[in-house]
N, CA, C and O atoms as a CHARMM CRD file, in Angstrom:
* protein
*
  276
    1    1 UNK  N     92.51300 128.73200 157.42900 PROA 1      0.00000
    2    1 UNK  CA    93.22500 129.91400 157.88000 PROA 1      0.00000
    3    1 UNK  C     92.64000 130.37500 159.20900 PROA 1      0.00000
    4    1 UNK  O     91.41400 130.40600 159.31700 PROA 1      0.00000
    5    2 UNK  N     93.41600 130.73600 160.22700 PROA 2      0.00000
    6    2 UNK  CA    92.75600 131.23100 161.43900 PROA 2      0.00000
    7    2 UNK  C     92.70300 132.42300 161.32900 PROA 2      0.00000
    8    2 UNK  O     93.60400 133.12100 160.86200 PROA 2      0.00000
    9    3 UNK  N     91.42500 132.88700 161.82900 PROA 3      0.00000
   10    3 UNK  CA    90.58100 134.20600 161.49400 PROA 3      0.00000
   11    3 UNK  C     91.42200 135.05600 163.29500 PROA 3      0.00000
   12    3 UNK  O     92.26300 135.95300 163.23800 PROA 3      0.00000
   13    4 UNK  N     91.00400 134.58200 164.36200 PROA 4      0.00000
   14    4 UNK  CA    91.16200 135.19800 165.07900 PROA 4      0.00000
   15    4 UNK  C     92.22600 135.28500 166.00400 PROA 4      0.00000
   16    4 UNK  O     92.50500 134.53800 166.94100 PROA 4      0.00000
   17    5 UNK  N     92.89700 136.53500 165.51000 PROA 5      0.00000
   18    5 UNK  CA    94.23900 136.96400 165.89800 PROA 5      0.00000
   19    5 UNK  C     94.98600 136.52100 167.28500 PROA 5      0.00000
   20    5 UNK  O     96.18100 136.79800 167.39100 PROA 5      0.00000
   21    6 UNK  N     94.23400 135.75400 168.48700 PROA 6      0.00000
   22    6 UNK  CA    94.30900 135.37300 169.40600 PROA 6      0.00000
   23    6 UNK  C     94.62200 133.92300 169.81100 PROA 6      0.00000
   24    6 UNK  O     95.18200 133.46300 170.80500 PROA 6      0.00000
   25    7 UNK  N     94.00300 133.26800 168.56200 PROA 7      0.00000
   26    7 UNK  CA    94.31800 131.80300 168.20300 PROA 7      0.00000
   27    7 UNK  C     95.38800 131.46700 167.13700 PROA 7      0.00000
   28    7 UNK  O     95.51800 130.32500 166.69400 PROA 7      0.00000
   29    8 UNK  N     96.10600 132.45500 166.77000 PROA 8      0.00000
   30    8 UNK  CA    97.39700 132.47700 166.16800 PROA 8      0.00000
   31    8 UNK  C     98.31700 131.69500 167.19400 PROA 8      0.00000
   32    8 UNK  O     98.31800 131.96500 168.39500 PROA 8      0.00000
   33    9 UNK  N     99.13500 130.66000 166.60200 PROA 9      0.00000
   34    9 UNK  CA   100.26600 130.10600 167.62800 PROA 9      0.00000
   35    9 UNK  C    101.31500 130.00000 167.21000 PROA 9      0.00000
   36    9 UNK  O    101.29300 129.12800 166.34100 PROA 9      0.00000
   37   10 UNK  N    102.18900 130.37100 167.32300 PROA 10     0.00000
   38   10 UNK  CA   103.84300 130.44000 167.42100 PROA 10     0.00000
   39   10 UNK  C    104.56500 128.80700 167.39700 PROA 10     0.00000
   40   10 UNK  O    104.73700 128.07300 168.37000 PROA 10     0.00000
   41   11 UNK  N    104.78300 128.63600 166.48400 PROA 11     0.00000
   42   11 UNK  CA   105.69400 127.00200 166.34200 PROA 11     0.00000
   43   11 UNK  C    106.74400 127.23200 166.37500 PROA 11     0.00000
   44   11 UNK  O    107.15700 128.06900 165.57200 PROA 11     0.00000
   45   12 UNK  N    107.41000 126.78700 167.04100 PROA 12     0.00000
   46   12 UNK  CA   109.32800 126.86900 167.08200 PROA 12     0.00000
   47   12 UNK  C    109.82300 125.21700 166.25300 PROA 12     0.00000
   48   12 UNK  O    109.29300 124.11200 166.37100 PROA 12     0.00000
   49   13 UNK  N    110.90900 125.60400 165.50800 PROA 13     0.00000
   50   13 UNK  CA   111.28000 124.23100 164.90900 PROA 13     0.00000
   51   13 UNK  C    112.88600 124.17800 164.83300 PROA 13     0.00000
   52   13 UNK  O    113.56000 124.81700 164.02500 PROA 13     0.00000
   53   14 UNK  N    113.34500 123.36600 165.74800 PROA 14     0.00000
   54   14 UNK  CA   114.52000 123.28700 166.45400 PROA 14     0.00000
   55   14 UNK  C    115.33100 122.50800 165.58100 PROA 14     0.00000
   56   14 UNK  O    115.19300 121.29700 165.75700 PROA 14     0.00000
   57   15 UNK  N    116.26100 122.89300 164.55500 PROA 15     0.00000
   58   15 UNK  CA   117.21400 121.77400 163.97700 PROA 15     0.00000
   59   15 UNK  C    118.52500 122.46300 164.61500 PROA 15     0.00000
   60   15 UNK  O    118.74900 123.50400 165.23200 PROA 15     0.00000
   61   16 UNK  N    119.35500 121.25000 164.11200 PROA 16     0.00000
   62   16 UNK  CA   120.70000 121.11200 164.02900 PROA 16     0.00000
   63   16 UNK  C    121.13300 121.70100 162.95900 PROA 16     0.00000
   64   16 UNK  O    120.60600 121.74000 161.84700 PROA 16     0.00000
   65   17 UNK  N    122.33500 122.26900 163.40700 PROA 17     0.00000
   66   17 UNK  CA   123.13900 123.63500 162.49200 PROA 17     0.00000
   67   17 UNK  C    124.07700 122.62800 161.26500 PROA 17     0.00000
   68   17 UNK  O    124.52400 123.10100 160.22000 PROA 17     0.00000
   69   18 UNK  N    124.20800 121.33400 161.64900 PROA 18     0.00000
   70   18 UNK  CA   124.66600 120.38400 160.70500 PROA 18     0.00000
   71   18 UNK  C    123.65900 120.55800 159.34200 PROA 18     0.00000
   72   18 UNK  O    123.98200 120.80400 158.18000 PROA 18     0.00000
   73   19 UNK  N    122.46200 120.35800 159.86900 PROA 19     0.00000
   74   19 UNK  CA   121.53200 119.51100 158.22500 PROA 19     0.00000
   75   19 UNK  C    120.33700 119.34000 159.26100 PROA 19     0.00000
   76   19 UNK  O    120.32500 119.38100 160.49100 PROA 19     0.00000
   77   20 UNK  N    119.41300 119.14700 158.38700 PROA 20     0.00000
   78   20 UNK  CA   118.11700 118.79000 158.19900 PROA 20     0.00000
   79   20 UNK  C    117.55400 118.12000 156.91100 PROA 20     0.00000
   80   20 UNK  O    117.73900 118.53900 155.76900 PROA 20     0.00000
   81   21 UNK  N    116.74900 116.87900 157.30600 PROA 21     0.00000
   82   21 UNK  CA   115.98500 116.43600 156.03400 PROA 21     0.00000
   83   21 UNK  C    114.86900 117.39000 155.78400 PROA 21     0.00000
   84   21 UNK  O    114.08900 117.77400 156.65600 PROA 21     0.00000
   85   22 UNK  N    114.84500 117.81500 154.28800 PROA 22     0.00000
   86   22 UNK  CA   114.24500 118.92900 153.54900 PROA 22     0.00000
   87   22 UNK  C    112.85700 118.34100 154.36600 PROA 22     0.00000
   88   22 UNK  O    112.45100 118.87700 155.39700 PROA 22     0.00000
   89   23 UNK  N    112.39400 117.50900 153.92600 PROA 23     0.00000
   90   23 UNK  CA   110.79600 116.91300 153.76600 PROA 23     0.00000
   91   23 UNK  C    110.28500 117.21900 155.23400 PROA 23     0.00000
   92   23 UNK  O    109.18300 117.67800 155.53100 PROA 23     0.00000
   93   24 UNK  N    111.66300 116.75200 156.37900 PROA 24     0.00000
   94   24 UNK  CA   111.29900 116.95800 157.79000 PROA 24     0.00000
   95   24 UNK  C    110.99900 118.18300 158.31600 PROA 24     0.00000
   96   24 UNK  O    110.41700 118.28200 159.39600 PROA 24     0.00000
   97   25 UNK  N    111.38300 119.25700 157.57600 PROA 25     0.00000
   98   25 UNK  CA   111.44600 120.51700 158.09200 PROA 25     0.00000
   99   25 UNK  C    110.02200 121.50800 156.99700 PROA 25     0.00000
  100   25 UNK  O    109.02500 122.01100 157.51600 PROA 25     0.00000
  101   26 UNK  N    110.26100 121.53900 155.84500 PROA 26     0.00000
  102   26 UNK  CA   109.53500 121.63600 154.85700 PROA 26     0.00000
  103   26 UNK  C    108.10400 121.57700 154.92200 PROA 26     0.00000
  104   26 UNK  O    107.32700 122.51000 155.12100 PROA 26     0.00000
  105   27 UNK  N    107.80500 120.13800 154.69400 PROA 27     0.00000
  106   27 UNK  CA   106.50200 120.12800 154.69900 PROA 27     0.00000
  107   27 UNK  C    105.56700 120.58300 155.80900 PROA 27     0.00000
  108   27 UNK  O    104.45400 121.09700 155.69300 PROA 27     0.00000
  109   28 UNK  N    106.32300 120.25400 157.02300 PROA 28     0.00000
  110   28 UNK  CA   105.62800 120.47000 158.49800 PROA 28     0.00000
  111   28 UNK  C    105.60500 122.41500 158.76300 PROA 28     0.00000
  112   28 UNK  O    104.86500 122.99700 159.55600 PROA 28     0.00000
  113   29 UNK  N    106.48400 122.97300 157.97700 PROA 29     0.00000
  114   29 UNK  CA   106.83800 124.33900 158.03700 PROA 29     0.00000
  115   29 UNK  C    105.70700 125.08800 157.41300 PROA 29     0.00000
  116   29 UNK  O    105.23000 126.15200 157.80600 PROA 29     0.00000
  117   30 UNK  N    105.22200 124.11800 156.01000 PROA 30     0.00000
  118   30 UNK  CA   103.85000 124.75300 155.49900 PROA 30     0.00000
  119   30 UNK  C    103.07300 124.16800 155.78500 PROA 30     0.00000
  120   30 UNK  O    102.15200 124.37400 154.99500 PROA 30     0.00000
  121   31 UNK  N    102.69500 123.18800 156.79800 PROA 31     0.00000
  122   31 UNK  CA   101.32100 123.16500 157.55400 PROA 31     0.00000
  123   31 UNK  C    101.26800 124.14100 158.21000 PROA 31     0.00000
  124   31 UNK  O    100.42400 124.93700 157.80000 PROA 31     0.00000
  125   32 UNK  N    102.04000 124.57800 159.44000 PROA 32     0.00000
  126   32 UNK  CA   101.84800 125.51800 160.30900 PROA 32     0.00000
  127   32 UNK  C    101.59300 126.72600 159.57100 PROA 32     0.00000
  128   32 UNK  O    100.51900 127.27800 159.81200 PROA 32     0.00000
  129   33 UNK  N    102.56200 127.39100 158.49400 PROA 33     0.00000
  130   33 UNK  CA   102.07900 128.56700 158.02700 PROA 33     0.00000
  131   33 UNK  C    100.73000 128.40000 157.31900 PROA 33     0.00000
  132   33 UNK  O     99.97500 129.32700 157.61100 PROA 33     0.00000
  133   34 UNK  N    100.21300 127.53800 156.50900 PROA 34     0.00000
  134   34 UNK  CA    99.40600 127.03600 156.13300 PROA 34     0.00000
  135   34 UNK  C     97.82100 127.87000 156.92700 PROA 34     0.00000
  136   34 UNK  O     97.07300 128.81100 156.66500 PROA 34     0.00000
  137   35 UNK  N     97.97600 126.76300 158.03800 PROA 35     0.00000
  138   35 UNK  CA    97.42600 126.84300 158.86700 PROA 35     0.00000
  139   35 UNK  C     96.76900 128.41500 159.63300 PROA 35     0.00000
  140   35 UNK  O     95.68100 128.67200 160.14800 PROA 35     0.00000
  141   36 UNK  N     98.18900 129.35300 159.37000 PROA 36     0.00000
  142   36 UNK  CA    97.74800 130.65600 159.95200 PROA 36     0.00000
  143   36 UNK  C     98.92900 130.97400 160.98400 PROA 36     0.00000
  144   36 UNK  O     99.34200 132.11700 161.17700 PROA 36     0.00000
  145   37 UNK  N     99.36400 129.97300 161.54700 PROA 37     0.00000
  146   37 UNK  CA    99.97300 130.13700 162.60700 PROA 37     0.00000
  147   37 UNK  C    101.67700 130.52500 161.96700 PROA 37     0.00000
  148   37 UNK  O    102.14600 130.25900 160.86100 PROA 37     0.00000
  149   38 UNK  N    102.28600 131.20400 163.08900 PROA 38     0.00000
  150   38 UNK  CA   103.22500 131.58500 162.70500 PROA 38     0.00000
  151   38 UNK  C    104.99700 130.48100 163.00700 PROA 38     0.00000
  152   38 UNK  O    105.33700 129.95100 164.06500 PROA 38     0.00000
  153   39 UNK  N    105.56800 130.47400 162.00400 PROA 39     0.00000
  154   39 UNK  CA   106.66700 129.24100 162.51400 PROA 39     0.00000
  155   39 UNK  C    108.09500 129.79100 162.59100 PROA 39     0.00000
  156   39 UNK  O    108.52000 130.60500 161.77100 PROA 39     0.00000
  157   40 UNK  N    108.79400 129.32700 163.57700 PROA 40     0.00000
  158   40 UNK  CA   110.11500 130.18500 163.85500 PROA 40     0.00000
  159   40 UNK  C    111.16900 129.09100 163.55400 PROA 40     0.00000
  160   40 UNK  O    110.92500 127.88500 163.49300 PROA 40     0.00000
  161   41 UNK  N    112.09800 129.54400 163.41500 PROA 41     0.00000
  162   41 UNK  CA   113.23000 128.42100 163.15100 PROA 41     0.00000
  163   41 UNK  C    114.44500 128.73000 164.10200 PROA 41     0.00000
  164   41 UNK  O    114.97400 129.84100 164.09300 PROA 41     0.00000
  165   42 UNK  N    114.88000 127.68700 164.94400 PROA 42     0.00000
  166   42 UNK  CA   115.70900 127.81900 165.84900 PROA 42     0.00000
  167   42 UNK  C    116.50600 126.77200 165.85100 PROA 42     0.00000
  168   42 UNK  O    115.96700 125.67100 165.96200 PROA 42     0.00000
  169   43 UNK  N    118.01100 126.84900 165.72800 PROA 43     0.00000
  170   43 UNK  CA   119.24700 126.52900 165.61400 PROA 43     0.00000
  171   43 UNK  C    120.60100 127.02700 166.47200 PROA 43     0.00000
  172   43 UNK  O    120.74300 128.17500 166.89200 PROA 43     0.00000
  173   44 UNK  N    121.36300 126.17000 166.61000 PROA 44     0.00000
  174   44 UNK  CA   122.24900 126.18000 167.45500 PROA 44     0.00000
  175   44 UNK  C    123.37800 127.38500 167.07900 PROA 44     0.00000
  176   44 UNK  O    124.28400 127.85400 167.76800 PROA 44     0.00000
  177   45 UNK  N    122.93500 127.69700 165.66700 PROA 45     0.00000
  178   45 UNK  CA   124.06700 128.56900 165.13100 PROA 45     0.00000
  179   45 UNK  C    123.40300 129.06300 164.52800 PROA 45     0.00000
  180   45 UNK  O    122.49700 128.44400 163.97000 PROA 45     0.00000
  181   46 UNK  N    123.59400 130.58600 164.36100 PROA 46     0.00000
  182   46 UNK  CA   123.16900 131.61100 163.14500 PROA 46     0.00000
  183   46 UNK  C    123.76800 131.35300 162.16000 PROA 46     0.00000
  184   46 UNK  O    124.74800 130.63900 161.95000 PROA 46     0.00000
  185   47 UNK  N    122.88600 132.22000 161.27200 PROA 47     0.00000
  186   47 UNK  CA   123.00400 131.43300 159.79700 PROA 47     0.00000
  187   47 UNK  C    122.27900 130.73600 159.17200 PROA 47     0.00000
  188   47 UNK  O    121.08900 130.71500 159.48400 PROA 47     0.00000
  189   48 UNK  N    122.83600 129.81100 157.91500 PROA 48     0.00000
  190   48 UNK  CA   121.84800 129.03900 157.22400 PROA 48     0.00000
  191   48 UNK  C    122.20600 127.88700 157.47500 PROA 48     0.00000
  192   48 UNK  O    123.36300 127.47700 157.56900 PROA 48     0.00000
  193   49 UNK  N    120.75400 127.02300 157.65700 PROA 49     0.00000
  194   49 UNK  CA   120.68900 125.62300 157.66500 PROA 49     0.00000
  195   49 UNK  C    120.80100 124.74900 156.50700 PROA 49     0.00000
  196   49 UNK  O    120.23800 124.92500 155.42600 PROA 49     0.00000
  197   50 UNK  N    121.40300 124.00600 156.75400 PROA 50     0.00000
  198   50 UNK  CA   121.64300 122.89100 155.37000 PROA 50     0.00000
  199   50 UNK  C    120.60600 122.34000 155.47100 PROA 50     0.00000
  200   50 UNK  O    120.16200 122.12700 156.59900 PROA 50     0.00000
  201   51 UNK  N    119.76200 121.86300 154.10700 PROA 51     0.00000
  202   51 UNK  CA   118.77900 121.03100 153.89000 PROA 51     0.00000
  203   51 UNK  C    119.21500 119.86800 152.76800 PROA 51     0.00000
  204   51 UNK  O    119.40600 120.05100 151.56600 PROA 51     0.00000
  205   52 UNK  N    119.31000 118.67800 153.48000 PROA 52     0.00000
  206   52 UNK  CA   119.30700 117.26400 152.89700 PROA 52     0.00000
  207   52 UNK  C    117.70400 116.55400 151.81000 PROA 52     0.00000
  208   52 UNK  O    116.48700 116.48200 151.97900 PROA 52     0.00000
  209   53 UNK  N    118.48500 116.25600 150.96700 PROA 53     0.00000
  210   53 UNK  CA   117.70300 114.98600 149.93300 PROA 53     0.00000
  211   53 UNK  C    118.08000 113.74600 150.79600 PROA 53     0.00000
  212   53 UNK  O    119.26800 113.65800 150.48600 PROA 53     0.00000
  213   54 UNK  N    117.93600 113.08700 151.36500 PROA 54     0.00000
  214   54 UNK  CA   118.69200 111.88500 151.69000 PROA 54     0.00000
  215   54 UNK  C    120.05000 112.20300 152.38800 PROA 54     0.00000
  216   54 UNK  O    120.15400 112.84100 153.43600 PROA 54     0.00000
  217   55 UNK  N    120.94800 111.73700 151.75300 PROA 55     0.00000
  218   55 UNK  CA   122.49200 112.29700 151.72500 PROA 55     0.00000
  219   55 UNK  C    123.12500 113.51000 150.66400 PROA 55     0.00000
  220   55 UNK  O    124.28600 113.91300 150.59000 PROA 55     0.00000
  221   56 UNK  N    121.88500 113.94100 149.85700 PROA 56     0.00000
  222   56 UNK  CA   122.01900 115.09600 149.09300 PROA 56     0.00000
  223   56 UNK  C    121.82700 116.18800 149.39400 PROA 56     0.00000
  224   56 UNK  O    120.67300 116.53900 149.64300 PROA 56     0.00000
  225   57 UNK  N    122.67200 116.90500 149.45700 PROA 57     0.00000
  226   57 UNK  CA   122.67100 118.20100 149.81700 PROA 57     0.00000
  227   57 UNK  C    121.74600 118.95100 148.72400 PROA 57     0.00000
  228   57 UNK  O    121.97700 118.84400 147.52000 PROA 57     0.00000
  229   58 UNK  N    120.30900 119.98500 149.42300 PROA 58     0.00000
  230   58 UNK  CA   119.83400 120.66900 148.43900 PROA 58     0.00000
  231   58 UNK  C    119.32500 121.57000 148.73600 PROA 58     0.00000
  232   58 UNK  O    118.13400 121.76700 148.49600 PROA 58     0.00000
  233   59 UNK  N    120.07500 122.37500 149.34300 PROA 59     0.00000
  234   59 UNK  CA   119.61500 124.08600 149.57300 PROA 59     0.00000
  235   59 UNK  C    120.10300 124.04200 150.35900 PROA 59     0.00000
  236   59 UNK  O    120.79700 123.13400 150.81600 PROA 59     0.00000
  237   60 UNK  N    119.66400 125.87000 151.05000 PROA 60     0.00000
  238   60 UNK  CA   119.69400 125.74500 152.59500 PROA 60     0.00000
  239   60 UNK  C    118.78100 126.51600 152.76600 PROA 60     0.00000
  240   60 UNK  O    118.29300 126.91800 151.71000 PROA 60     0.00000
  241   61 UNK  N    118.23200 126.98700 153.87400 PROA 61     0.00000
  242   61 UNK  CA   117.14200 127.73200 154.70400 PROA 61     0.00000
  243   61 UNK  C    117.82200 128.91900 155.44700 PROA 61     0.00000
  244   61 UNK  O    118.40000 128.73200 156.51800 PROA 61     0.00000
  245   62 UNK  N    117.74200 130.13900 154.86200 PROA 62     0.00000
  246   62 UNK  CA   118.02500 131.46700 155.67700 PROA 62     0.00000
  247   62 UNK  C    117.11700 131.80300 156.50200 PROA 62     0.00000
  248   62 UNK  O    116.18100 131.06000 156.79700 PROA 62     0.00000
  249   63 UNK  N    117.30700 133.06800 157.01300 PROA 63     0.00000
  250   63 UNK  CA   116.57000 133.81100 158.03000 PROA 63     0.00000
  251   63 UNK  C    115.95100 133.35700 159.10900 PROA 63     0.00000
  252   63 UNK  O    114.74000 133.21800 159.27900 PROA 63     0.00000
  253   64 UNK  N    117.46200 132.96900 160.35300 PROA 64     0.00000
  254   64 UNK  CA   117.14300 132.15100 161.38100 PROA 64     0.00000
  255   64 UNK  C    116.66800 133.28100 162.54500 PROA 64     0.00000
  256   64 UNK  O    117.33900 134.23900 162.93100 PROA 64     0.00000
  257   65 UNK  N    115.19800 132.85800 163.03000 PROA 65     0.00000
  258   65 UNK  CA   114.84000 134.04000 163.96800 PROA 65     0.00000
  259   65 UNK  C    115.57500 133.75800 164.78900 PROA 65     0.00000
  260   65 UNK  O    115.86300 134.87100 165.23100 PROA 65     0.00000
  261   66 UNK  N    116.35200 132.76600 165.58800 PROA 66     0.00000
  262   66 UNK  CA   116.65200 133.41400 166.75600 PROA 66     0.00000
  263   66 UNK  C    117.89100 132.07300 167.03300 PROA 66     0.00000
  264   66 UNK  O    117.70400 131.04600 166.38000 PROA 66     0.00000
  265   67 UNK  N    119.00000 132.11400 167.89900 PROA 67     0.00000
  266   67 UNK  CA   119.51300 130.58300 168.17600 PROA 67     0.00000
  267   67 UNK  C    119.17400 130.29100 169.45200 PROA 67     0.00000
  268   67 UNK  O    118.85200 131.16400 170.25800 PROA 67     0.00000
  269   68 UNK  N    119.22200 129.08800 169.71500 PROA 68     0.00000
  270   68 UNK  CA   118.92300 128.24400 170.87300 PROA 68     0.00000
  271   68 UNK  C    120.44600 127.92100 171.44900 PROA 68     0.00000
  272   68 UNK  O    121.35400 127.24500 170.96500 PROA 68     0.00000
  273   69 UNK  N    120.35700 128.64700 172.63100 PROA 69     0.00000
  274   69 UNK  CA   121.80400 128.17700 173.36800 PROA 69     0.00000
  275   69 UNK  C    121.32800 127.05300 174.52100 PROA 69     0.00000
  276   69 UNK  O    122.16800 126.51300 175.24100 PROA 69     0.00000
């Protein structure tokens, strides 16, 4: 966990408003929070992101901070 509030870093994680593979977005999402650091999610469209099994659809991911035009 990072202790000092200054070494906190901001991750942006850029998908497509189509889909995302869960595992691609997921796991790498709780390293960074993990980690301490803070992670943003940025998409072409507000709203929720689809998250893929493969070709299986299995969830989606709300609360998009911000879109990327």
């Amino acid at each position: 966990m990072v202790e000092d509030t200054k070494s906190v870093k901001k991750v942006a994680f850029l998908v497509a408003a189509e889909g995302i593979e869960k595992a691609e977005l997921v796991e790498p999402w709780a390293a960074v929070t993990d980690a301490g650091h803070e992670a943003v999610l940025l998409s072409p469209a507000s709203g929720e992101v689809q998250l893929f099994e493969h070709l299986d659809k299995s969830g989606t991911l709300a609360g998009l901070s911000s879109t990327a035009s």
